[in-house]
N, CA and C atoms as an extended XYZ file, in Angstrom:
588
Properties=species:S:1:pos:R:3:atomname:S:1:resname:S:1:resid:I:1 pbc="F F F"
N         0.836       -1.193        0.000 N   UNK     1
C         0.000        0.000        0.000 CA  UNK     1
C         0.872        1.246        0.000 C   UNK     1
N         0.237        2.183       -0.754 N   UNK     2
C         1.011        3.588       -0.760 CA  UNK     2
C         0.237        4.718        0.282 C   UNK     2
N         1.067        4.897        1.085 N   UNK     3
C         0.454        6.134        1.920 CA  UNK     3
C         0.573        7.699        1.257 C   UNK     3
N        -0.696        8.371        1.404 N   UNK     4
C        -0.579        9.327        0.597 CA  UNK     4
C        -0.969       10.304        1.707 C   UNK     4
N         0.040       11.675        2.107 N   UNK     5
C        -0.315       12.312        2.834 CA  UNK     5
C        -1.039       13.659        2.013 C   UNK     5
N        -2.330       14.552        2.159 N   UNK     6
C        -2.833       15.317        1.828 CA  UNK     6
C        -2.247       16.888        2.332 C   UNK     6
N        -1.099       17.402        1.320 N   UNK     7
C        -0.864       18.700        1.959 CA  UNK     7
C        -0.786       20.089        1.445 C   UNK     7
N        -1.649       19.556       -0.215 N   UNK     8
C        -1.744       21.078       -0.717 CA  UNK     8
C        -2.703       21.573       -0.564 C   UNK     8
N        -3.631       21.782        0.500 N   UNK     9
C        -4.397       22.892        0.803 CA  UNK     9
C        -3.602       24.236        1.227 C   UNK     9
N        -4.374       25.478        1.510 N   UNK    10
C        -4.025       26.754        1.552 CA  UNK    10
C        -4.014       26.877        3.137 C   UNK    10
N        -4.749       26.205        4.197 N   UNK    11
C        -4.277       26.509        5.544 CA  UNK    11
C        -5.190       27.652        6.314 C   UNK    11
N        -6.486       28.153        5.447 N   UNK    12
C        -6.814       29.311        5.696 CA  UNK    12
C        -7.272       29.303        6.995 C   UNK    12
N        -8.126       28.787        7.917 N   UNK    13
C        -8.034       28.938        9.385 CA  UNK    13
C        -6.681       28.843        9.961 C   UNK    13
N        -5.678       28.041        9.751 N   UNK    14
C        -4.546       28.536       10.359 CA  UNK    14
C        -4.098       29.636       10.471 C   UNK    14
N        -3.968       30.223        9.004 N   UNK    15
C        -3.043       31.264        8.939 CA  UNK    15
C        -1.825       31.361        8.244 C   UNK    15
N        -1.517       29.804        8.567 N   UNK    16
C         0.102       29.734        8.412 CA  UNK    16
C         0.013       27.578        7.437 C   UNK    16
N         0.952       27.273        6.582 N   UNK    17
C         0.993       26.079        6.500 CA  UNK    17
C         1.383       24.846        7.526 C   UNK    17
N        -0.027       24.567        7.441 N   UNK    18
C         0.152       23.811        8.689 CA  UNK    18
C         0.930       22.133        8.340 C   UNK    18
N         1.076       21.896        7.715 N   UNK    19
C         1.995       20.516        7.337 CA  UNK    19
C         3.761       21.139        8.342 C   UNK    19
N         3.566       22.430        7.877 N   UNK    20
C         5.107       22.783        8.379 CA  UNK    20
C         5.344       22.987       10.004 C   UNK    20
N         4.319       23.057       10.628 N   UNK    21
C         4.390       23.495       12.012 CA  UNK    21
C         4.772       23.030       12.958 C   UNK    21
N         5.725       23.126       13.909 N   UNK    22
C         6.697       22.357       14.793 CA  UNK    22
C         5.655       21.808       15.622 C   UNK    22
N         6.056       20.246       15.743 N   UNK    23
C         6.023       19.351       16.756 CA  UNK    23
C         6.812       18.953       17.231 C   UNK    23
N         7.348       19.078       18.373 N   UNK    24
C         8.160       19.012       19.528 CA  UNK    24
C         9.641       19.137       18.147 C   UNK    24
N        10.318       18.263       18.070 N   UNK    25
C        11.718       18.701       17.537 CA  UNK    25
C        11.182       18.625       16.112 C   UNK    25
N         9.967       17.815       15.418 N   UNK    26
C         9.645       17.491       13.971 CA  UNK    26
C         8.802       18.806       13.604 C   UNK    26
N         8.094       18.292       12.447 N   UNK    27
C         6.716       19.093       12.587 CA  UNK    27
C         5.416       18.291       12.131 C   UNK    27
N         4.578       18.663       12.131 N   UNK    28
C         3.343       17.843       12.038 CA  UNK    28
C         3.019       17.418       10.990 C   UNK    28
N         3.627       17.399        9.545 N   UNK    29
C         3.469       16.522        8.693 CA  UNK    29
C         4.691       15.348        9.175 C   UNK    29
N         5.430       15.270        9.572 N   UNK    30
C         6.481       14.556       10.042 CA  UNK    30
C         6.156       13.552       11.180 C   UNK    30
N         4.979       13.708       11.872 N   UNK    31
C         4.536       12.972       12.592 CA  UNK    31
C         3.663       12.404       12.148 C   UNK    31
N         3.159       12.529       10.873 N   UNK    32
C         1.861       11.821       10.150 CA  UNK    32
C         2.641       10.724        9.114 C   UNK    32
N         3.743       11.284        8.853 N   UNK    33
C         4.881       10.583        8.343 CA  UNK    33
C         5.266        9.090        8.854 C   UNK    33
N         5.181        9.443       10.058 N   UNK    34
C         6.107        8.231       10.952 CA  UNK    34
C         4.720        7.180       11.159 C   UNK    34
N         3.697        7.754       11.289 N   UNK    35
C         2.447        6.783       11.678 CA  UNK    35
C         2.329        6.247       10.565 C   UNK    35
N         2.515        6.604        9.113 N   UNK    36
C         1.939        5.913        8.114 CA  UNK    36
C         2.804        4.549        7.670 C   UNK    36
N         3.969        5.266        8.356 N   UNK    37
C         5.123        4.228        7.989 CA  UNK    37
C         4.668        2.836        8.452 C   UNK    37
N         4.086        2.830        9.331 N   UNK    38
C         4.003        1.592        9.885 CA  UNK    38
C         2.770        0.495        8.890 C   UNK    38
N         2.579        1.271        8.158 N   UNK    39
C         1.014        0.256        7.291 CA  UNK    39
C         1.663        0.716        5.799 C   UNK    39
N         2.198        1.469        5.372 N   UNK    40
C         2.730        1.517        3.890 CA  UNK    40
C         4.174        1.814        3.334 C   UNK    40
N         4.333        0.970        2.334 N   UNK    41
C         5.855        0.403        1.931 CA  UNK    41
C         5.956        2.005        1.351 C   UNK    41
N         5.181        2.640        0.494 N   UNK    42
C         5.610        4.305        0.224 CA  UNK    42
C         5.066        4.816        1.129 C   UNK    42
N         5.524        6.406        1.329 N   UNK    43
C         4.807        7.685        1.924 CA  UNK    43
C         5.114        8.480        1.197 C   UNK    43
N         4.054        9.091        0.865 N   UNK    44
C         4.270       10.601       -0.233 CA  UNK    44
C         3.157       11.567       -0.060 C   UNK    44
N         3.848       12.873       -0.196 N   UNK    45
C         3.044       13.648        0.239 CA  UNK    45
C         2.526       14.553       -1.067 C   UNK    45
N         1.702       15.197       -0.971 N   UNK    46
C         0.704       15.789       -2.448 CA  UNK    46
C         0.372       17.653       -1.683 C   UNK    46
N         1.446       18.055       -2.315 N   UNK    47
C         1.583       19.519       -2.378 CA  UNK    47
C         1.558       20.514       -3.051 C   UNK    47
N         1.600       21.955       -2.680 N   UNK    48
C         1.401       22.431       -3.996 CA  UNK    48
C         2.652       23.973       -4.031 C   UNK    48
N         2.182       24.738       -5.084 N   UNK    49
C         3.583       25.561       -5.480 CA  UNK    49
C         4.184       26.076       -4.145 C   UNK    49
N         3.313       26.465       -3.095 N   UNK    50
C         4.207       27.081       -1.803 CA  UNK    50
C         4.747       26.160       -1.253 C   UNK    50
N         4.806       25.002       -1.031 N   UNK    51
C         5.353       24.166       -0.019 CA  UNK    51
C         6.181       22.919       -0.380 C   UNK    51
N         6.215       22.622       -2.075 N   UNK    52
C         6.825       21.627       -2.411 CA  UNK    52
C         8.328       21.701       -2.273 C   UNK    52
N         9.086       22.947       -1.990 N   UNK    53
C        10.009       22.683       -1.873 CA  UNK    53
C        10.539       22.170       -0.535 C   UNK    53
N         9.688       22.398        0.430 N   UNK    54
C        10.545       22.215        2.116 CA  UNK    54
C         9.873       20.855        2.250 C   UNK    54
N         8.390       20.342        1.284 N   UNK    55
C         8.097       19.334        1.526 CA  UNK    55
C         9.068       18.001        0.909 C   UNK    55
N        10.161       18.381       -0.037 N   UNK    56
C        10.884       17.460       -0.692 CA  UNK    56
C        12.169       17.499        0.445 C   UNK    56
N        12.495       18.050        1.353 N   UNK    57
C        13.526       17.740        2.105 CA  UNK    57
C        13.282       16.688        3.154 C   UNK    57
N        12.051       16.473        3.546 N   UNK    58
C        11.453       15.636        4.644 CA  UNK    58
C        11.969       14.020        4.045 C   UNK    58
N        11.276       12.694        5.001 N   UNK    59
C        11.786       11.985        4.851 CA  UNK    59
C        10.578       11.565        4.158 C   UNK    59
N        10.177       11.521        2.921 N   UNK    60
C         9.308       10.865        1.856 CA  UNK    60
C        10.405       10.072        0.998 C   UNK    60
N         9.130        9.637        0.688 N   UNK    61
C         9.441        8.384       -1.030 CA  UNK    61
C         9.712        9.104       -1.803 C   UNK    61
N         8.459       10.546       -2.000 N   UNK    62
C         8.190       11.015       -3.339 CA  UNK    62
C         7.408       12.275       -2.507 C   UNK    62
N         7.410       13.550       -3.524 N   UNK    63
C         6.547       14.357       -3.431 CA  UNK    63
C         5.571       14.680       -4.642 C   UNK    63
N         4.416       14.779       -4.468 N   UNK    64
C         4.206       15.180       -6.204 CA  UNK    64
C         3.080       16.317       -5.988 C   UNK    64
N         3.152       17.398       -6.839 N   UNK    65
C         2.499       18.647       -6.964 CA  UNK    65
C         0.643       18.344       -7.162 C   UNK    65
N        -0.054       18.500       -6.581 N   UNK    66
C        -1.590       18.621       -6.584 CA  UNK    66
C        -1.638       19.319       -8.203 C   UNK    66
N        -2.357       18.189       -8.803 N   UNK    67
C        -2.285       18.809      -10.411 CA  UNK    67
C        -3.315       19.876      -10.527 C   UNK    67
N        -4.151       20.202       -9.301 N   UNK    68
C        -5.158       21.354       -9.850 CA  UNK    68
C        -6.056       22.156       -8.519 C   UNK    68
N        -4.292       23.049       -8.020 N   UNK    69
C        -4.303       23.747       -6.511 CA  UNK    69
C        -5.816       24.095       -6.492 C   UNK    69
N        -6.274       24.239       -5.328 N   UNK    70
C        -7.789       24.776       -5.293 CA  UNK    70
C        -9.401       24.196       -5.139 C   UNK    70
N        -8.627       22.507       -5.568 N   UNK    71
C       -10.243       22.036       -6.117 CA  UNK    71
C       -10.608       20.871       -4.701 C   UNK    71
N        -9.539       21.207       -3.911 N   UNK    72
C        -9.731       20.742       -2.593 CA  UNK    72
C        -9.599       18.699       -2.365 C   UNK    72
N        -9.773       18.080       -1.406 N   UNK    73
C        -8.782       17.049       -1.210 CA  UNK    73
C        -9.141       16.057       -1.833 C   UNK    73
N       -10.061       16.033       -2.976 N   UNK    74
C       -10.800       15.287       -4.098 CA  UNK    74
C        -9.771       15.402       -5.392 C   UNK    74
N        -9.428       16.633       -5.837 N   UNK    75
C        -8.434       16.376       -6.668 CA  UNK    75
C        -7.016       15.921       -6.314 C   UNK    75
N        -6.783       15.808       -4.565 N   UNK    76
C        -5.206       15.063       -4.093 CA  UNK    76
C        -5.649       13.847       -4.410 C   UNK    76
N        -6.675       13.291       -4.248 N   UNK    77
C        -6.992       11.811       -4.502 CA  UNK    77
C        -6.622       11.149       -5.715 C   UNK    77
N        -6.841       12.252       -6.580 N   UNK    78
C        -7.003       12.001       -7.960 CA  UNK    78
C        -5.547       12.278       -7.889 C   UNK    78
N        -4.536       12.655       -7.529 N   UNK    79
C        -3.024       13.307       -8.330 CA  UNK    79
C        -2.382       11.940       -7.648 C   UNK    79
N        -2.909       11.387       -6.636 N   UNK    80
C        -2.264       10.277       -6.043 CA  UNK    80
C        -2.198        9.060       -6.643 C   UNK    80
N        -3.804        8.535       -7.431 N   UNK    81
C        -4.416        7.542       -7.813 CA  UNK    81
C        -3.515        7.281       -9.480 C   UNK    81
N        -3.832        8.711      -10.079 N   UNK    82
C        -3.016        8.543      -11.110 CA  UNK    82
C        -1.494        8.162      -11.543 C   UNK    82
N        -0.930        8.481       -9.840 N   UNK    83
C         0.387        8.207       -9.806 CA  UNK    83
C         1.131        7.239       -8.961 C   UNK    83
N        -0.174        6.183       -8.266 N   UNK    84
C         0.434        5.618       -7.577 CA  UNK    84
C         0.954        3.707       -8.606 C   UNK    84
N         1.690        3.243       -8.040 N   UNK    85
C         2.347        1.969       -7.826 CA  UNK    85
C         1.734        1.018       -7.537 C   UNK    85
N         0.527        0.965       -6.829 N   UNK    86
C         0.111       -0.175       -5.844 CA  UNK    86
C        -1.433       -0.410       -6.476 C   UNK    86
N        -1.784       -1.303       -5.642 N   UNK    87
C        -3.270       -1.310       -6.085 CA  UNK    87
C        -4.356       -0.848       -4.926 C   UNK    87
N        -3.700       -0.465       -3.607 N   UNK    88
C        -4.136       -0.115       -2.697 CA  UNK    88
C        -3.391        1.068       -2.344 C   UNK    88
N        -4.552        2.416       -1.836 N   UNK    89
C        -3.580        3.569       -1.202 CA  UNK    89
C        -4.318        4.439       -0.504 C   UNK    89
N        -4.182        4.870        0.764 N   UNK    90
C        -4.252        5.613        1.897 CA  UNK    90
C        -3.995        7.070        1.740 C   UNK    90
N        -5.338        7.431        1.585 N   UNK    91
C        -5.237        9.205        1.764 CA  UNK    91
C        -5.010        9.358        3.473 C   UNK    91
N        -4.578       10.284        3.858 N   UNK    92
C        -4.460       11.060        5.156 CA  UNK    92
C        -4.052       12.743        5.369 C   UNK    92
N        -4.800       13.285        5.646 N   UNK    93
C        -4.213       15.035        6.026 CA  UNK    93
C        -3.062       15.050        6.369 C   UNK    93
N        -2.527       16.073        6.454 N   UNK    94
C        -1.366       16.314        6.920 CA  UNK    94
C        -2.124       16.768        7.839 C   UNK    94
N        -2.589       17.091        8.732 N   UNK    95
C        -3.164       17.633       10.110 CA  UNK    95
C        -3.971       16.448       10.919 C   UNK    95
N        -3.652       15.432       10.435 N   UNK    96
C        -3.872       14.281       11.576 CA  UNK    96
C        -2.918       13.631       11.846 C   UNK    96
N        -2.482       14.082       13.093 N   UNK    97
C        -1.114       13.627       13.943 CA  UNK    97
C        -1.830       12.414       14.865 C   UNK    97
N        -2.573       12.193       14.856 N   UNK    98
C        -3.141       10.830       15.780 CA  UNK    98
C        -3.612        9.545       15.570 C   UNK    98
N        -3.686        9.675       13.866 N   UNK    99
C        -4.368        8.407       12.755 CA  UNK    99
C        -3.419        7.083       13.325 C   UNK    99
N        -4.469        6.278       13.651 N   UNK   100
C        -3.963        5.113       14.150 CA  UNK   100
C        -3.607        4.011       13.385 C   UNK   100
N        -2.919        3.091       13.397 N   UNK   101
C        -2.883        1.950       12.465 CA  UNK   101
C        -3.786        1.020       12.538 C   UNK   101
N        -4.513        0.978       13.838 N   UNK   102
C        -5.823       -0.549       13.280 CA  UNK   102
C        -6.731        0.069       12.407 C   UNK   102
N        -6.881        1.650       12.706 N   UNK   103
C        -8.119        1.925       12.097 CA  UNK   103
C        -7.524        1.861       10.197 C   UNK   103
N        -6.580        2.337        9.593 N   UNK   104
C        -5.716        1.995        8.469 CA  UNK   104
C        -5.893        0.116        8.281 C   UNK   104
N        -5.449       -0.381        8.965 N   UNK   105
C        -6.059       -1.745        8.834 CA  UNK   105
C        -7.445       -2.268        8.630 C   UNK   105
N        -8.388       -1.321        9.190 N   UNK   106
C        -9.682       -2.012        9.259 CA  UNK   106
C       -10.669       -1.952        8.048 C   UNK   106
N        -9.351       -0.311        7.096 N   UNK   107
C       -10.144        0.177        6.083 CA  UNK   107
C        -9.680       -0.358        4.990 C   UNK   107
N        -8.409       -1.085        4.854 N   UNK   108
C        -7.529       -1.860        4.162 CA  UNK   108
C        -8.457       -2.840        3.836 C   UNK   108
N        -8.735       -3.634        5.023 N   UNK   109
C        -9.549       -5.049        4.957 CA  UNK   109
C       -10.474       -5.034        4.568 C   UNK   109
N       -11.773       -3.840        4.007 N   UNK   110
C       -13.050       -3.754        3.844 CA  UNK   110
C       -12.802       -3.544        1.729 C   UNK   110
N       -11.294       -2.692        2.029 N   UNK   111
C       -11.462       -2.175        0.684 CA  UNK   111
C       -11.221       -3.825       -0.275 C   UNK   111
N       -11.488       -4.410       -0.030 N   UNK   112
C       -11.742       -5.940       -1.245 CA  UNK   112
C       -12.980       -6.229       -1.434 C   UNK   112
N       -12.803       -6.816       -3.347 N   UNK   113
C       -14.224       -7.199       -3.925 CA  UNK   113
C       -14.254       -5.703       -4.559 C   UNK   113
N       -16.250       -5.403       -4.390 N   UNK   114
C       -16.647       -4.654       -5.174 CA  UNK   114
C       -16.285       -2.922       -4.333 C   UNK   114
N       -15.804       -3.222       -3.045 N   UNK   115
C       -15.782       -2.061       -1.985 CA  UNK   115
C       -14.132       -1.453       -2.734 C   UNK   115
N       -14.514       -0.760       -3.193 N   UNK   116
C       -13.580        0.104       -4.107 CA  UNK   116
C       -12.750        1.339       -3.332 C   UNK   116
N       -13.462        2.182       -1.981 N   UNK   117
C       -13.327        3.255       -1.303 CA  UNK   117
C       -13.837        3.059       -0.518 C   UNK   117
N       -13.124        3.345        0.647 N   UNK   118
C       -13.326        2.682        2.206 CA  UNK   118
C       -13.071        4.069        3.228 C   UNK   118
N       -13.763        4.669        4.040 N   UNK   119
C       -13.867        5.243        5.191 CA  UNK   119
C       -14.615        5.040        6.118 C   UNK   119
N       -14.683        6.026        7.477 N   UNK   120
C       -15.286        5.813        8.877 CA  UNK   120
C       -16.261        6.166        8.905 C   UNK   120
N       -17.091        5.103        9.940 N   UNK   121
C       -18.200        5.791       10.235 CA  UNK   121
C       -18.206        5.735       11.896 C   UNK   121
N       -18.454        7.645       12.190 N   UNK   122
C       -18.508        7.648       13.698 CA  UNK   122
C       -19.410        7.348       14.602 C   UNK   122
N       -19.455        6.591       15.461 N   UNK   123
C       -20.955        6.489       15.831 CA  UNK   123
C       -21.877        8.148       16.439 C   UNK   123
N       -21.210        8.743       16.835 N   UNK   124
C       -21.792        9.882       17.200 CA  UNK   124
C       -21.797       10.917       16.135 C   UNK   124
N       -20.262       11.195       15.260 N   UNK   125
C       -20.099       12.274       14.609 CA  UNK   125
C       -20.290       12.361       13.021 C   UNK   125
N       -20.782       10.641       12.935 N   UNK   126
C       -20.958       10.493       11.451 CA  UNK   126
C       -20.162       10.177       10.747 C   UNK   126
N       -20.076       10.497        9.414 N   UNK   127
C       -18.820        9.786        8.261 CA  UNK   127
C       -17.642       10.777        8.444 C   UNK   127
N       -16.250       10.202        8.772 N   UNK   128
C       -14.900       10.769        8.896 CA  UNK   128
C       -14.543       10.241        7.538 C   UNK   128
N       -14.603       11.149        6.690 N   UNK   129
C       -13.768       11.111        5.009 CA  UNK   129
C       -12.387       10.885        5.113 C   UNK   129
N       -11.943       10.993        6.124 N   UNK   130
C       -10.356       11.014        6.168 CA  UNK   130
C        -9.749       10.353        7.657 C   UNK   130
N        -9.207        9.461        7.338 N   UNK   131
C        -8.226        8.287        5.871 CA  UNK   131
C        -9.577        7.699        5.668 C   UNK   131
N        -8.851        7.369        4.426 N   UNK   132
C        -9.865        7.167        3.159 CA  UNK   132
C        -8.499        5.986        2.374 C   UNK   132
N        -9.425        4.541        2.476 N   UNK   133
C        -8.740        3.713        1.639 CA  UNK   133
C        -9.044        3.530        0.040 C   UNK   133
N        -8.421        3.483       -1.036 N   UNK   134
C        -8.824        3.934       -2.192 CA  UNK   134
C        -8.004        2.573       -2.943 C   UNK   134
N        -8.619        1.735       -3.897 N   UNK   135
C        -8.269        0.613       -4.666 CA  UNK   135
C        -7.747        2.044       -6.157 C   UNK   135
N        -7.251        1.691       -7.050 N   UNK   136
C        -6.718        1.913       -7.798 CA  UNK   136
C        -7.298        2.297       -9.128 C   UNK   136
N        -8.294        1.378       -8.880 N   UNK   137
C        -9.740        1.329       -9.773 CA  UNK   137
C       -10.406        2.371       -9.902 C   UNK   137
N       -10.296        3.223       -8.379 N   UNK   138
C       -11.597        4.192       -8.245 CA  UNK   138
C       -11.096        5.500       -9.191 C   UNK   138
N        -9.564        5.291       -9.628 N   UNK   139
C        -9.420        6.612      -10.473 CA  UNK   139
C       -10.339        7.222      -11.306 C   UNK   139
N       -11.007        6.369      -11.913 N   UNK   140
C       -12.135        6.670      -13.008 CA  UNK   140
C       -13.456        7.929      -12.677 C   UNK   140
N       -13.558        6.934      -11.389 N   UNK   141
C       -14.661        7.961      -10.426 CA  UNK   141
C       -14.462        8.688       -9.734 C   UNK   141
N       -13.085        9.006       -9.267 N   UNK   142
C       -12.709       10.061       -8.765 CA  UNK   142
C       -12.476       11.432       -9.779 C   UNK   142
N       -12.205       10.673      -10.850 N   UNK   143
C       -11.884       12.320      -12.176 CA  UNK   143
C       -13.735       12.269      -12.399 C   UNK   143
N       -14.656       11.425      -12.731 N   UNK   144
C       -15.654       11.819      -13.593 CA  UNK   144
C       -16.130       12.842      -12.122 C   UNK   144
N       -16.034       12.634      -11.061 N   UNK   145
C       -16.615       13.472      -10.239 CA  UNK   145
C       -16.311       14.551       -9.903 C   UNK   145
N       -14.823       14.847      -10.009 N   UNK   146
C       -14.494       16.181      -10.241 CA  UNK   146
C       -14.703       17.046      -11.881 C   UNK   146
N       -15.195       16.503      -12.628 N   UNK   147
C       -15.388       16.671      -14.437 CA  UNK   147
C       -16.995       17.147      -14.036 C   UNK   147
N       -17.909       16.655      -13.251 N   UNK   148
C       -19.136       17.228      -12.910 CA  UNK   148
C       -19.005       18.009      -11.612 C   UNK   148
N       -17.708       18.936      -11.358 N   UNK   149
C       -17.709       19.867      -10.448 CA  UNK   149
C       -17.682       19.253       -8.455 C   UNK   149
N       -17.598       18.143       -8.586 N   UNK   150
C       -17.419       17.594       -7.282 CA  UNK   150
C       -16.149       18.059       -6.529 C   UNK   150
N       -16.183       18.663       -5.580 N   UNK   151
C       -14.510       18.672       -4.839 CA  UNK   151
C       -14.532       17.835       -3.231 C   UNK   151
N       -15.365       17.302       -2.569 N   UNK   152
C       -15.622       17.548       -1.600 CA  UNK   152
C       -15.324       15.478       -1.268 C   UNK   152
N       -15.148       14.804       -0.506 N   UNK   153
C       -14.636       13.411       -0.171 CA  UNK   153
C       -16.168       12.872       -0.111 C   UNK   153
N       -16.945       13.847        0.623 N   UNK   154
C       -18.192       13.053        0.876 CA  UNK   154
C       -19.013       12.507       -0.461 C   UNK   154
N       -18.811       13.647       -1.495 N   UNK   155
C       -19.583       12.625       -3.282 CA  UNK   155
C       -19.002       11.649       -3.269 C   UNK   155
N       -17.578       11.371       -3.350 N   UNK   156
C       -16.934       10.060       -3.416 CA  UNK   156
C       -17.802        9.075       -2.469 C   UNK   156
N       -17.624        9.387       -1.188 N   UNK   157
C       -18.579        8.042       -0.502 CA  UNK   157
C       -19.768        8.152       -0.850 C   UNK   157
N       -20.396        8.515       -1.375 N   UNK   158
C       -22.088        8.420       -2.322 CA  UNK   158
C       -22.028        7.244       -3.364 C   UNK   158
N       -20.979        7.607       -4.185 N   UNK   159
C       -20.606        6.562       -5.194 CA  UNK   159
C       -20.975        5.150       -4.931 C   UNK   159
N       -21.407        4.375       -6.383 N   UNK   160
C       -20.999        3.014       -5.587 CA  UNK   160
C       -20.292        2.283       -5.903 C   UNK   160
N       -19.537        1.627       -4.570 N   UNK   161
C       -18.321        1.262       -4.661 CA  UNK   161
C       -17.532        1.259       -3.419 C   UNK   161
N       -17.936        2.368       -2.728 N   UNK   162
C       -17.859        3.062       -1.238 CA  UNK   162
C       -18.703        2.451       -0.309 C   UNK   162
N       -17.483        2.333        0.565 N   UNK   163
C       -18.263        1.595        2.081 CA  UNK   163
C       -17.526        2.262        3.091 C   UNK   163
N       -18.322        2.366        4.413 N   UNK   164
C       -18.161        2.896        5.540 CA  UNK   164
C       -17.859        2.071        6.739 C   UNK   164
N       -16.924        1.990        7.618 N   UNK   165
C       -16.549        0.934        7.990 CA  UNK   165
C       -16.421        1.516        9.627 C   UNK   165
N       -17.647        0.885       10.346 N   UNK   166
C       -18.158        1.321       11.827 CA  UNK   166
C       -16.788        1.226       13.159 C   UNK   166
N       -16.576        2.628       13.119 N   UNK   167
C       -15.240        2.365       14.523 CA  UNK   167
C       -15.990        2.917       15.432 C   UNK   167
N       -16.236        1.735       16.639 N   UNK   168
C       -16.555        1.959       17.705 CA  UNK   168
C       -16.256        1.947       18.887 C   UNK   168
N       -14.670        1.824       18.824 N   UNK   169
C       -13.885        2.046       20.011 CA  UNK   169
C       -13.746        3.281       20.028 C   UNK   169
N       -13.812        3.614       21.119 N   UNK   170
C       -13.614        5.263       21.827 CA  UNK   170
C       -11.757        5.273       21.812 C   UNK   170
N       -11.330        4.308       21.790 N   UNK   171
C        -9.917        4.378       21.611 CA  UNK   171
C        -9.250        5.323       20.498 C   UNK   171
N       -10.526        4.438       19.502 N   UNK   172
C        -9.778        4.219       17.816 CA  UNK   172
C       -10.304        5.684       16.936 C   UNK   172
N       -10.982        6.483       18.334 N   UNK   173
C       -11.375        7.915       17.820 CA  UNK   173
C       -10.917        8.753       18.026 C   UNK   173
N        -9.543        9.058       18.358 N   UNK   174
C        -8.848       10.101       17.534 CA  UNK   174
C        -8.216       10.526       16.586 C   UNK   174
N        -8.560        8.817       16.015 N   UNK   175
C        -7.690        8.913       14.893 CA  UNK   175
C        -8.229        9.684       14.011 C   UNK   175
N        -9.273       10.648       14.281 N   UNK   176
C       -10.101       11.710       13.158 CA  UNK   176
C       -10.082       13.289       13.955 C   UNK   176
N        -9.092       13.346       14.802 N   UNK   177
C        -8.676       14.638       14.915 CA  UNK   177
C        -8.131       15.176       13.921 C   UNK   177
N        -8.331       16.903       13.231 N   UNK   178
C        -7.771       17.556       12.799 CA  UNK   178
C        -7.378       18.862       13.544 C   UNK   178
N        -6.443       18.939       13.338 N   UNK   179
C        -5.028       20.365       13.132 CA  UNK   179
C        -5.879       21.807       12.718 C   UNK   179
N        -7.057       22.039       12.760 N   UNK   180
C        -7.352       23.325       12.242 CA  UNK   180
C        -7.241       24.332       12.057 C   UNK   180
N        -7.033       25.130       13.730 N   UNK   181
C        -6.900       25.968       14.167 CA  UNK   181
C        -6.279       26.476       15.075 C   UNK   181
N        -5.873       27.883       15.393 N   UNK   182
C        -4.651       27.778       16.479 CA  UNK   182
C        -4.524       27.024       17.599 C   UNK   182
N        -6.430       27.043       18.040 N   UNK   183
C        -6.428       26.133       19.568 CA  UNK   183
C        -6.351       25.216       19.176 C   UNK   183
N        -7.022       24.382       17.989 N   UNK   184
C        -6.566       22.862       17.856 CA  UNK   184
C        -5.119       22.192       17.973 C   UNK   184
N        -4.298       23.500       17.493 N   UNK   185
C        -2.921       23.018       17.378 CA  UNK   185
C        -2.101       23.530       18.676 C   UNK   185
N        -2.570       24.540       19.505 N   UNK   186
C        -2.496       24.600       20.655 CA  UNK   186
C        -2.376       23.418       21.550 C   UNK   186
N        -4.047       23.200       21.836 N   UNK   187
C        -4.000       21.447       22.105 CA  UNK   187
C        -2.632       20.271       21.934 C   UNK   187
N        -3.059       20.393       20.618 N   UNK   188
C        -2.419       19.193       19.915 CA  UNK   188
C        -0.877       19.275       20.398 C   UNK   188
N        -0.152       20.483       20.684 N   UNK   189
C         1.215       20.531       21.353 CA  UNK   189
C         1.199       20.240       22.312 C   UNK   189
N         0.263       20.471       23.790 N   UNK   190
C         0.460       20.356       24.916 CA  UNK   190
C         0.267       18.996       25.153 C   UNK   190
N        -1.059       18.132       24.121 N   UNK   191
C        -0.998       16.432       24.483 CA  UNK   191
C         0.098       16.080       23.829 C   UNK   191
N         0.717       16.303       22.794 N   UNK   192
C         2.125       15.472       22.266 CA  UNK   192
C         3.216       15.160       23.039 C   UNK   192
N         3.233       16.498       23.706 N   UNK   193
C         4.757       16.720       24.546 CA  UNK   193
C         4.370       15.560       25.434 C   UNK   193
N         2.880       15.188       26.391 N   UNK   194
C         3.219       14.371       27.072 CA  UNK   194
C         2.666       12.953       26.703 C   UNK   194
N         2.847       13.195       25.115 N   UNK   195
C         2.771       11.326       24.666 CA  UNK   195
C         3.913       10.631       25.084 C   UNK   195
N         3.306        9.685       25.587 N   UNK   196
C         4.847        8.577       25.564 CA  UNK   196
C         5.369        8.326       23.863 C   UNK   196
């Protein structure tokens, strides 16, 4: 499987690019880095004209430019799908520093047969679009849906082909934290420092 980290968005509640933002000695695409490692033989990250250069110094496989800045994390899908190696591959934000590996496993295991695109379903908060397991296949339907103006992860799980795959450990739910905003990333520094 190819891990594909999502990092050419613009950052606009931040402020600032948040893939780049220090975590403890790394920064927080660098910690999304190290988690993916553990479930995929690549990691590559999908960026765009501001950030591809500091994003090619990190420790990736590959970086490759979001072929069409703007159209939001539906066309990273698509710049990934078209370019990946494998027949299986793992979208993830760069602003989820907490994505766990069973839950990457659980979406792995669903994506066989006709289940083409695989994400969460929360029991309280509903469908988490992201990570998002994607067969190789779904390229087709990932461009015709952006070709009828789609940008958004949730048309993709409409599709069929797409299945939702019930995490109901309270454990296995942070793995759908995002990095948003200053307090989120506020947060997100003060629990890191005291992760084991």
């Amino acid at each position: 499987m190819t891990g594909f980290i999502l990092a050419g968005g613009y950052s606009t509640r931040m402020g600032r690019d948040k893939a780049l933002l220090a975590a403890g000695s790394q920064t927080l695409i660098e910690v999304v880095i190290r988690r993916l490692r553990s479930r995929a033989d690549r990691v590559i990250a999908i960026g765009n004209a501001h950030n591809i250069r500091q994003l090619r110094a990190l420790p990736l496989d590959d970086v490759l430019l979001d072929l069409a800045p703007g159209y939001g994390p539906l066309m990273g899908v698509l710049t990934g799908l078209m370019q990946t190696k494998t027949p299986m591959n793992c979208f993830v934000s760069c602003d989820m520093p907490w994505v766990q590996g069973p839950v990457l496993d659980r979406l792995t295991g669903a994506c066989q047969g006709d289940g083409r695109v695989v994400a969460s379903l929360h029991p309280y908060e509903g469908i988490q679009p992201l990570p998002i397991v994607c067969h190789v296949s779904a390229c087709r339907t990932v461009g015709a849906l952006l070709d009828r103006g789609a940008r958004s992860l949730h048309s993709l799980l409409s599709e069929p082909g797409s299945r939702l795959v019930h995490i109901e450990e309270p454990r296995l739910w942070r793995s759908f934290i995002n990095v948003n905003t200053i307090e989120d990333y506020e947060a997100f520094r003060h629990e890191y420092a005291d992760a084991p």
